[in-house]
C-alpha positions as CSV (number, residue, x, y, z in Angstrom):
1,X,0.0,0.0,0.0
2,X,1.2,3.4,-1.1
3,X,-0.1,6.3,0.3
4,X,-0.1,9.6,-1.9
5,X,-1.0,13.2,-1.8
6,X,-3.2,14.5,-4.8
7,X,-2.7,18.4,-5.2
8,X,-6.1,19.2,-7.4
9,X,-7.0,23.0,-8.6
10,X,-11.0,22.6,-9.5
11,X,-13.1,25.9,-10.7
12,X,-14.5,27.2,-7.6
13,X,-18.4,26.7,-8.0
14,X,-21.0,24.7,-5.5
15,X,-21.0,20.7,-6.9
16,X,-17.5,20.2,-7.6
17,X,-16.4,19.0,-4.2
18,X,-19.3,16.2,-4.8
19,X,-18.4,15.0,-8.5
20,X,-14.9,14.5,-7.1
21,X,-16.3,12.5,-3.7
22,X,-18.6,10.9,-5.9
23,X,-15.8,9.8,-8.5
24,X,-13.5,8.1,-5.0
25,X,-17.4,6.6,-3.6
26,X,-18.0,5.0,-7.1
27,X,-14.9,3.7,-7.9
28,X,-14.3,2.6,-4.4
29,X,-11.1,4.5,-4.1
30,X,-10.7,5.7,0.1
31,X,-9.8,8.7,1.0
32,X,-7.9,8.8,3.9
33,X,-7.9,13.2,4.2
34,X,-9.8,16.0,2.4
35,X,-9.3,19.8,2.6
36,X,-10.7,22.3,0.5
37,X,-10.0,25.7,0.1
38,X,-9.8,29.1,-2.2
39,X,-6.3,29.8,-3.3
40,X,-5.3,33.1,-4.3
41,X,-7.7,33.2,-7.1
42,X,-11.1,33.2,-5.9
43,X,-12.7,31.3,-8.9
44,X,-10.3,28.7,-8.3
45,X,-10.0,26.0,-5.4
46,X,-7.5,23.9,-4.2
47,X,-8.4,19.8,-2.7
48,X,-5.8,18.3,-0.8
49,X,-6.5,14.4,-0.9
50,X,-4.8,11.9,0.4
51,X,-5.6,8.5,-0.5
52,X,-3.9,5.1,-0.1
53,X,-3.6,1.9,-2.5
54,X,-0.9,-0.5,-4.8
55,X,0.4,1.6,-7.8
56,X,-2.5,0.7,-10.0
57,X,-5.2,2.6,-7.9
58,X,-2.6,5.3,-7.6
59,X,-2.7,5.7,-11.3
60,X,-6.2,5.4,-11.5
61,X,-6.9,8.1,-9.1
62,X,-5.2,10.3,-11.0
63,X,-6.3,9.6,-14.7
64,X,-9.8,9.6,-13.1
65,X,-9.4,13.0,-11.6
66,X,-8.0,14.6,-14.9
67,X,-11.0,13.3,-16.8
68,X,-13.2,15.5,-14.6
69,X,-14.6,18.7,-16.6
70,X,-13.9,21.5,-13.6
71,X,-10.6,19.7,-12.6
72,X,-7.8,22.5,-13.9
73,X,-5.3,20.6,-12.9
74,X,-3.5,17.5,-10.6
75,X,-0.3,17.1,-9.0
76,X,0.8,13.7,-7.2
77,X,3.6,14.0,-4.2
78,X,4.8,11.0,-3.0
79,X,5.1,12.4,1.2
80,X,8.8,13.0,0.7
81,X,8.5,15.3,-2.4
82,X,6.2,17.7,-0.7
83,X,5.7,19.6,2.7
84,X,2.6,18.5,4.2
85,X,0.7,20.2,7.3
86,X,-2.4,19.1,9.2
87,X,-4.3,21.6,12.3
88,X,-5.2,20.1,15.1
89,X,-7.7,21.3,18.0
90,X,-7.9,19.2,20.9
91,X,-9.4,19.3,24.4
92,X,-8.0,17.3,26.9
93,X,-9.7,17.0,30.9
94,X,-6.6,17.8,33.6
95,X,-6.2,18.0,36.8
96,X,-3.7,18.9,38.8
97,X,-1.7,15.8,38.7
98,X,-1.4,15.8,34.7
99,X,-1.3,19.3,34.3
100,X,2.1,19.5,34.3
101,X,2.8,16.5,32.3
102,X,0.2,18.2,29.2
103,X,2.5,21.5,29.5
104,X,5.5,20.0,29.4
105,X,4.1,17.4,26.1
106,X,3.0,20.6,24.1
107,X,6.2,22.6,24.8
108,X,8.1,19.1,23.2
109,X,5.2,19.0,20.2
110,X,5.6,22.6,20.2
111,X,2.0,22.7,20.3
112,X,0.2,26.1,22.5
113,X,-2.6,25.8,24.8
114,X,-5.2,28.1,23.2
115,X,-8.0,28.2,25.9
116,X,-8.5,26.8,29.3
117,X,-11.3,26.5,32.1
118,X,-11.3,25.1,35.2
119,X,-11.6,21.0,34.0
120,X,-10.0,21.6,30.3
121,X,-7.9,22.8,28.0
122,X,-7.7,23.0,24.5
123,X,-4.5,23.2,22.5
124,X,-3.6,23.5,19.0
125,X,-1.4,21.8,17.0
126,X,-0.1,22.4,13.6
127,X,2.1,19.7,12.1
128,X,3.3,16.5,9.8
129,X,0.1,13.9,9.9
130,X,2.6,11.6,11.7
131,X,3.1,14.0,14.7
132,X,-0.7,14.9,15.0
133,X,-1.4,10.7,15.4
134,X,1.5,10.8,17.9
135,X,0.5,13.9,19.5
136,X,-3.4,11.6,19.6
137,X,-1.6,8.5,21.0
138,X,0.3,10.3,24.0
139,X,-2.7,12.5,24.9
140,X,-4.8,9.3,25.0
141,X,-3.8,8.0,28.7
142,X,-4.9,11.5,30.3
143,X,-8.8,12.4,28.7
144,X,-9.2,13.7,25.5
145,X,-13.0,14.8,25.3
146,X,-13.0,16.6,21.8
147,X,-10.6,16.6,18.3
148,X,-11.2,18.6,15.3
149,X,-8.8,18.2,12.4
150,X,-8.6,19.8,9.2
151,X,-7.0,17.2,7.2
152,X,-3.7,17.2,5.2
153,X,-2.7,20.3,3.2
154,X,0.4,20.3,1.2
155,X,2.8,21.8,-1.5
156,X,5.7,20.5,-3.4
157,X,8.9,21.4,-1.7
158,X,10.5,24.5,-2.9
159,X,13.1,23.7,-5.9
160,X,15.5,25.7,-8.1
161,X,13.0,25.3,-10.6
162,X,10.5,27.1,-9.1
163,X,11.4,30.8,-10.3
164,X,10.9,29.4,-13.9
165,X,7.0,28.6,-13.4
C-alpha cells in the first residue's frame, strides 16, 4: 500500500467537491484526508487528498481526476516530495496531577494551549500527519474529550525550478 497526496486546482463553483467524492465513492477509491480551500484566485480552489492503495489505484486516481470537466489541474507527491501540514484542535480534561505532564508534552510538540477553564484545556497543533497521530496516542492516557482536524494540506517542496514557473 502506497499512500499519496493528490494536489487538485477545481473551478470554484458549488458541486464540484461532490463530483470528485462521488468519483473516489464510485470507484471505491478511500480517502484517507480531504481539505478544501480558495487559493489566491477566488474562482479557483484547491483539494488536498490523500488516499492510499498499490500503484495501480494510484494511477487510476489520478487519470480519473484529470477526466473530470472542472478539474484544472493534478499534481501527485509521494510524502517526501512535498511539505505536508495538518491543524489540530484538541481538548483534553486535567487535573492537577497531569497538568504539568500536558504543558511539558506541548512545549516538546511545540503545540500552544489556546484556551483553558477550570476541568479543560484546549491546545492546538499544527504539524506533519505523523506527529498529530503521535500527538493523539500520548494524549490518549490523560482524557481527550474533543478533536477537530482539518485534514492534510500540502505543497511541493521548494526547488531551483520554481522561479521558472
Amino acid at each position: 500500500m502506497r499512500t499519496r497526496i493528490y494536489s487538485v486546482l477545481v473551478e470554484n463553483r458549488s458541486g464540484v467537491l461532490c463530483k470528485v467524492a462521488g468519483l473516489f465513492s464510485r470507484r471505491c477509491f478511500n480517502i484517507d484526508s480531504l481539505a478544501v480551500g480558495e487559493t489566491d484566485d477566488p474562482e479557483v480552489s484547491c483539494m488536498t487528498i490523500v488516499s492510499s492503495g498499490d500503484e495501480r489505484t494510484i494511477e487510476q486516481i489520478e487519470k480519473q481526476l484529470n477526466k473530470k470537466l472542472d478539474v484544472i489541474k493534478v499534481r501527485t507527491f509521494a510524502q517526501q516530495q512535498c511539505i505536508a501540514r495538518e491543524l489540530m484542535l484538541i481538548k483534553v480534561k486535567y487535573n492537577k496531577n497531569n497538568r504539568r505532564e500536558i504543558m511539558e508534552l506541548c512545549e516538546i510538540m511545540k503545540a500552544q494551549i489556546v484556551d483553558m477553564s477550570k476541568h479543560f484545556m484546549m491546545i492546538q497543533v499544527c504539524d506533519e500527519p505523523e506527529r498529530i497521530q503521535l500527538m493523539i496516542k500520548m494524549l490518549q492516557s490523560i482524557s481527550i474529550a474533543e478533536v477537530a482536524r482539518t485534514g492534510t494540506l500540502a505543497l511541493p517542496k521548494c526547488g531551483e525550478n520554481d522561479e521558472a514557473k
